[in-house]
C-alpha positions as CSV (number, residue, x, y, z in Angstrom):
1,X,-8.2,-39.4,-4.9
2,X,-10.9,-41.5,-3.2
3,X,-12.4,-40.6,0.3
4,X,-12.9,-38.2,3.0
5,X,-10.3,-34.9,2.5
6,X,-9.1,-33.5,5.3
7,X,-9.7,-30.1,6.2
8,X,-7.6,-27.7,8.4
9,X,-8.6,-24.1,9.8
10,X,-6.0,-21.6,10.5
11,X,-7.7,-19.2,12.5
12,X,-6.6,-15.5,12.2
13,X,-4.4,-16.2,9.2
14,X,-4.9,-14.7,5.5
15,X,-3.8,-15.3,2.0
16,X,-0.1,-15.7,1.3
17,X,0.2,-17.0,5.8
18,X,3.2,-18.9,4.8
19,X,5.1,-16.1,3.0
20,X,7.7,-14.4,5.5
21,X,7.6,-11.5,3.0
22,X,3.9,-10.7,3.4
23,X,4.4,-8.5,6.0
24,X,2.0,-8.6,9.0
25,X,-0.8,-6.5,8.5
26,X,-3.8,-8.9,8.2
27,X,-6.4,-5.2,6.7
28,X,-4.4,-6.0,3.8
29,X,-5.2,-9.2,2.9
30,X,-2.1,-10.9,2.7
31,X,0.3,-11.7,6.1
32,X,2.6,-14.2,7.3
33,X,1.1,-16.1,9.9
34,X,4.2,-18.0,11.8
35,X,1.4,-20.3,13.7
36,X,-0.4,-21.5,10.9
37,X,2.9,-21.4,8.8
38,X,4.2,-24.1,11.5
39,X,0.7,-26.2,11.3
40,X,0.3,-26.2,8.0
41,X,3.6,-27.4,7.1
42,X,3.1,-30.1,9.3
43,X,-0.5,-30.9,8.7
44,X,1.0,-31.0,5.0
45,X,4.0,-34.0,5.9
46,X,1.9,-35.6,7.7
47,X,-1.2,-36.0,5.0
48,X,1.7,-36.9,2.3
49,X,3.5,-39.6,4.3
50,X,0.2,-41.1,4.9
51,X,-1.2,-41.3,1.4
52,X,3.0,-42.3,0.1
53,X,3.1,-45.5,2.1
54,X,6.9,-47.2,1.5
């Protein structure tokens, strides 16, 4: 893909933030993060219906 990528920071979230298994102990490394769960999701629509013009 050509261009400027965009970038999106999910502060306070870890590895695996979109896994409601995870657990939510963040000292471990891995936690669902409902917030950036949410966000990301949409950031993730949002980049896709952009770049897939009907």
């Amino acid at each position: 893909m050509r261009g400027a990528q965009p970038f999106a920071a999910h502060p306070g979230a870890v590895h695996s933030f979109t896994h409601w298994t995870a657990g939510s102990d963040t000292s471990k490394g891995a936690a669902y993060n409902q917030e950036a769960d949410v966000r990301s999701w949409g950031a993730g629509k949002a980049f896709f219906a952009a770049i897939f013009v009907e």
